[in-house]
C-alpha positions as CSV (number, residue, x, y, z in Angstrom):
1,X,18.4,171.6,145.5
2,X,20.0,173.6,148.5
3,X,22.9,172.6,150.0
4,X,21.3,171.7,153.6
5,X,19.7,168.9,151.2
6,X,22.2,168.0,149.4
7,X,24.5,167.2,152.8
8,X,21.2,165.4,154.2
9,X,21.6,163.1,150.9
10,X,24.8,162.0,150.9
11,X,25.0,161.8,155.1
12,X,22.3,158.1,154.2
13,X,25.0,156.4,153.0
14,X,22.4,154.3,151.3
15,X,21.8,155.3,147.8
16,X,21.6,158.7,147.5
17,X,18.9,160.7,146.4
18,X,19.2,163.1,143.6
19,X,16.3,165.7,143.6
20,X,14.0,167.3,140.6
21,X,11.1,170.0,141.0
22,X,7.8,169.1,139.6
23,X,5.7,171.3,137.5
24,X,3.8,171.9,141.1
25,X,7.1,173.0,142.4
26,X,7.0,170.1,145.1
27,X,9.8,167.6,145.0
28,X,10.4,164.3,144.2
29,X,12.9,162.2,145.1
30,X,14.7,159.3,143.1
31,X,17.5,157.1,143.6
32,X,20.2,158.6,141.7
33,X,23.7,159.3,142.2
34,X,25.1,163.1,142.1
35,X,27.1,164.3,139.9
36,X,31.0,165.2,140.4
37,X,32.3,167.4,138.0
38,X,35.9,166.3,136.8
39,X,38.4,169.2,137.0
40,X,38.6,170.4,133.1
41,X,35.0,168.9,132.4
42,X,33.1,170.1,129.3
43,X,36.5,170.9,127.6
44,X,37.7,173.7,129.7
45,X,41.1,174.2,131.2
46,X,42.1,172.0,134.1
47,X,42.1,173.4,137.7
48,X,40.2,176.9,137.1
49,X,37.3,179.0,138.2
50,X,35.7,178.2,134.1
51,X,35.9,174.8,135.2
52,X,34.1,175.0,138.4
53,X,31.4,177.3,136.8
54,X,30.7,175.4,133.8
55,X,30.9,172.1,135.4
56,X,27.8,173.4,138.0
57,X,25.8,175.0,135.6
58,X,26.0,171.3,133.0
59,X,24.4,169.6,135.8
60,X,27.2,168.5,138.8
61,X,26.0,168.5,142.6
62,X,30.2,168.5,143.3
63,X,32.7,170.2,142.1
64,X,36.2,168.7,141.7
65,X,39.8,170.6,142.1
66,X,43.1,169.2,142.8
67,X,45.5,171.4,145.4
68,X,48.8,171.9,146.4
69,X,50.6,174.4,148.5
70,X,53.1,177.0,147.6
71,X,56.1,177.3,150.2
72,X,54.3,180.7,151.7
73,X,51.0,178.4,152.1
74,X,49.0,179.6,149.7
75,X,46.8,176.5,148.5
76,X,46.9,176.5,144.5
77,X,44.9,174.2,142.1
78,X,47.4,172.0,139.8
79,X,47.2,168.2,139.3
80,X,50.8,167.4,138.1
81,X,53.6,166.6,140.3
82,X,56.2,170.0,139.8
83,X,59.3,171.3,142.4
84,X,58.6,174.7,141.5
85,X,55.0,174.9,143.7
86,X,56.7,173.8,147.0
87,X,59.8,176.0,146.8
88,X,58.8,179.2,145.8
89,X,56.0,181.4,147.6
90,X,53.1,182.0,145.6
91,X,54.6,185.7,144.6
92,X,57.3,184.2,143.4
93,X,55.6,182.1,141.2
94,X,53.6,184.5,139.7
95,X,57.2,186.9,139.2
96,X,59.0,184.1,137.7
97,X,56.0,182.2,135.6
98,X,57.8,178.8,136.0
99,X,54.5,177.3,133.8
100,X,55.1,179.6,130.9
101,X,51.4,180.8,131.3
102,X,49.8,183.6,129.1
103,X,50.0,186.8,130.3
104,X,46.8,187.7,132.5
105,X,46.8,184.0,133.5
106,X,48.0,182.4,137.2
107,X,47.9,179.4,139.2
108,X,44.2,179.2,140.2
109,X,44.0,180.2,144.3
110,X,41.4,177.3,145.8
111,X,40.1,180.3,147.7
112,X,38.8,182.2,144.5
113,X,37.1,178.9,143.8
114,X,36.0,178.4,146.9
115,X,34.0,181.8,147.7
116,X,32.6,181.8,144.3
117,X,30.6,179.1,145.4
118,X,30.2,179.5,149.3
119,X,26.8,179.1,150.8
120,X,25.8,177.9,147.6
121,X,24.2,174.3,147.0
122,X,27.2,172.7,145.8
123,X,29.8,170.5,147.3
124,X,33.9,170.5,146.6
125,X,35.8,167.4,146.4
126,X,39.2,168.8,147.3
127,X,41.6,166.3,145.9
128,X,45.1,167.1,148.2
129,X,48.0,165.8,145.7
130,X,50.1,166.0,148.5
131,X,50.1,165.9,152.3
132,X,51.9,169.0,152.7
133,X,49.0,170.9,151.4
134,X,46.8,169.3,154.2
135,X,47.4,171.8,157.0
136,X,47.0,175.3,154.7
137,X,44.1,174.0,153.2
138,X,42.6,173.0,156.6
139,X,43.7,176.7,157.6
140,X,42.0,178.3,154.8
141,X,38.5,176.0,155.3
142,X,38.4,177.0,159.3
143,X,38.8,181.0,157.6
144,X,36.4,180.7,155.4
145,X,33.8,178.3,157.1
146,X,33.2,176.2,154.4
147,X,32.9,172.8,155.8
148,X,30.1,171.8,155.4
149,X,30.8,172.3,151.4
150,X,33.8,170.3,152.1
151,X,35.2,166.5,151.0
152,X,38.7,165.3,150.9
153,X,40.5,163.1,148.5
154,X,43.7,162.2,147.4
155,X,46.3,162.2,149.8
156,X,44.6,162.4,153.4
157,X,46.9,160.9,155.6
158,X,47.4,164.0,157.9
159,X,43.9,164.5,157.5
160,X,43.0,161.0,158.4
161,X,44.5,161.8,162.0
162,X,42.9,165.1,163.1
163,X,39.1,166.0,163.9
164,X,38.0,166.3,160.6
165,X,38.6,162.6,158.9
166,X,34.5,162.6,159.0
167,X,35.2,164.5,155.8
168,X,37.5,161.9,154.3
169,X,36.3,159.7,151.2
170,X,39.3,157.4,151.3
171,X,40.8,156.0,148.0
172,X,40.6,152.7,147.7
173,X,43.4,150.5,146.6
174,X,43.5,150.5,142.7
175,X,44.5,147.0,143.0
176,X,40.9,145.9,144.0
177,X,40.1,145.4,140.1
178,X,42.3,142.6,140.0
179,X,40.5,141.0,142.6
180,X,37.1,138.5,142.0
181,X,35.0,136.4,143.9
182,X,35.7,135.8,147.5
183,X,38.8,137.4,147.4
184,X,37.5,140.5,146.3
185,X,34.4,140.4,148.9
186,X,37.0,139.7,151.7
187,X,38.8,142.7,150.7
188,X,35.8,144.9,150.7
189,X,34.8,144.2,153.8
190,X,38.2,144.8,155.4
191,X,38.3,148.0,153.9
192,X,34.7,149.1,154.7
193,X,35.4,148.0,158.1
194,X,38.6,149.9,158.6
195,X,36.8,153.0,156.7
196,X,34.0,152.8,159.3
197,X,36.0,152.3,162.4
198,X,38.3,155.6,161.5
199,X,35.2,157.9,161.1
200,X,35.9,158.2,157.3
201,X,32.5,159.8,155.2
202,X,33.0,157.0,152.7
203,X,35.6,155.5,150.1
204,X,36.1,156.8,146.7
205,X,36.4,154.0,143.9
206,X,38.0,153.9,140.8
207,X,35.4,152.7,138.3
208,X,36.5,149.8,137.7
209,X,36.9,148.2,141.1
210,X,33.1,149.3,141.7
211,X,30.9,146.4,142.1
212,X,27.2,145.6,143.4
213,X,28.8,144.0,146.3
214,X,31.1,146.7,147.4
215,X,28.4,149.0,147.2
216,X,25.8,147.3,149.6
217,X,28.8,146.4,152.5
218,X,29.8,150.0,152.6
219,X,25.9,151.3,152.7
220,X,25.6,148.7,154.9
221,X,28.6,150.1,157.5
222,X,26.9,154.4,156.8
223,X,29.6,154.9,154.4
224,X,29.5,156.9,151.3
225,X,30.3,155.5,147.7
226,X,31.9,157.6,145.0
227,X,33.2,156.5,141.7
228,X,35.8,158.0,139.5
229,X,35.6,158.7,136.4
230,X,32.9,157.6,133.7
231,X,35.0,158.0,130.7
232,X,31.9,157.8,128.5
233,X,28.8,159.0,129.9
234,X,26.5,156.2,128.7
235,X,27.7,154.2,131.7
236,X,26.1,156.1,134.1
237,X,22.7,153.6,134.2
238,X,25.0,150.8,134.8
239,X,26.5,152.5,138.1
240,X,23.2,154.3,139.2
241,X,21.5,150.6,139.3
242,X,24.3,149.6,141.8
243,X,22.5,152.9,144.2
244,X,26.3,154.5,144.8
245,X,26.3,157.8,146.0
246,X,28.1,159.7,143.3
247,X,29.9,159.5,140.1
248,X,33.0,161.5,138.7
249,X,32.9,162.6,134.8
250,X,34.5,165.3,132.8
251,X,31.3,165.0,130.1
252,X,29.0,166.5,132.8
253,X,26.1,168.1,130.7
254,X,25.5,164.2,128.9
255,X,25.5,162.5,132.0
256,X,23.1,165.3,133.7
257,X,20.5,164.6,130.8
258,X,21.0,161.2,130.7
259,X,20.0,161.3,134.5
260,X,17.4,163.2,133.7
261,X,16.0,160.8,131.0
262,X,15.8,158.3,133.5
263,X,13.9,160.1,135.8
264,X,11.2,161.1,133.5
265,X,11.3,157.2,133.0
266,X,10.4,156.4,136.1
């Protein structure tokens, strides 16, 4: 699948389409979402280049990493919440080793990640942990031209007010769960309505807030749907039926052949 495809796919906002090669090496098209590969999927370390690679090659269509920013700028891939990644510069973290890590090993650089995979047919889901990592990794994206690779998550506010909030998959309130019937519809529509009118690319669900309903009012305002994350892979059916755009698992190779199973079933 190359990567101009992949960005046509999710730019529907409709259901995406997930794409196989027949044995005549045309293509067919199917309603199905995309994979996004959980950071530390298929059992590898959380927040490296293994994790990338292997999640890609088990199957995913996007690749997730979390990032923060040193003090010197440097955008770094860690998910937990530590002092020691704002106040020292990235040399100083690798001279001091605040993380204990093995000898050899370092924070992850998101631009090691990031060129491994450029031009290729993948998409990132860059989850920014916090907003002060916003403006260096929006410097390091214009350097490497690698937008069109690119969607945000996490903490976007920054983001959400300069030119490139089209790349924006906004969380949605976790508190949506709670919520049934005409309450929860109401909701949905306020928040596809506000996504729409702020140029976001779509909203990004936790998996249990995701309903039918929500799915059809944002395809129905050109937003994108993704869901986060499967914990077992034999949910996946369930979700596909409801035609979101993309689901978020750490057992990648699974869900890949389960997806594939119900292709060939088609």
């Amino acid at each position: 699948m190359s990567l101009l495809r992949i960005r046509f796919i999710l730019k529907r906002g409709n259901g995406s389409e997930a794409i196989t090669q027949n044995n005549a090496g045309g293509v067919q098209v199917m309603n199905m979402p995309l994979i996004i590969a959980h950071t530390g999927c298929e059992g590898t370390p959380d927040n490296t280049l293994e994790s990338a690679i292997v999640g890609r090659r088990a199957g995913a269509e996007v690749l997730e990493v979390d990032v923060r920013a040193t003090k010197d700028g440097v955008c770094v891939l860690y998910h937990d919440d530590n002092p020691w990644i704002s106040e020292l510069t990235y040399a100083e973290l690798k001279a001091r080793n605040p993380f204990m890590l093995p000898a050899g090993q370092e924070l992850e650089r998101l631009e090691t990640v990031l060129l491994a995979f450029k031009g290729q047919p993948v998409l990132f889901n860059l989850d920014i942990k916090t907003d002060v990592a916003a403006l260096p990794t929006i410097e390091l994206l214009n350097t490497l031209k690698m937008w069109e690779q690119i969607y945000f998550t996490g903490e976007t506010k920054t983001i959400t007010n300069l030119p490139y909030r089209d790349r924006v998959m906004w969380n949605t309130p976790e508190a949506l769960k709670e919520m049934n019937g005409a309450v929860y519809e109401a909701a949905v529509r306020d928040l596809c309505s506000m996504a729409k009118q702020k140029g976001f690319a779509g909203i990004n669900v936790d998996y249990p807030s995701c309903r039918e309903a929500l799915v059809q009012c944002a395809h129905e305002h050109g937003l994108l749907v993704w869901v986060y994350t499967l914990p077992d892979s034999g949910m996946f059916p369930a979700y596909a039926e409801m035609k979101l755009d993309a689901v978020s698992t750490l057992d990648v190779g699974a869900t890949a052949a389960l997806r594939e199973r119900m292709r060939a079933a088609l």
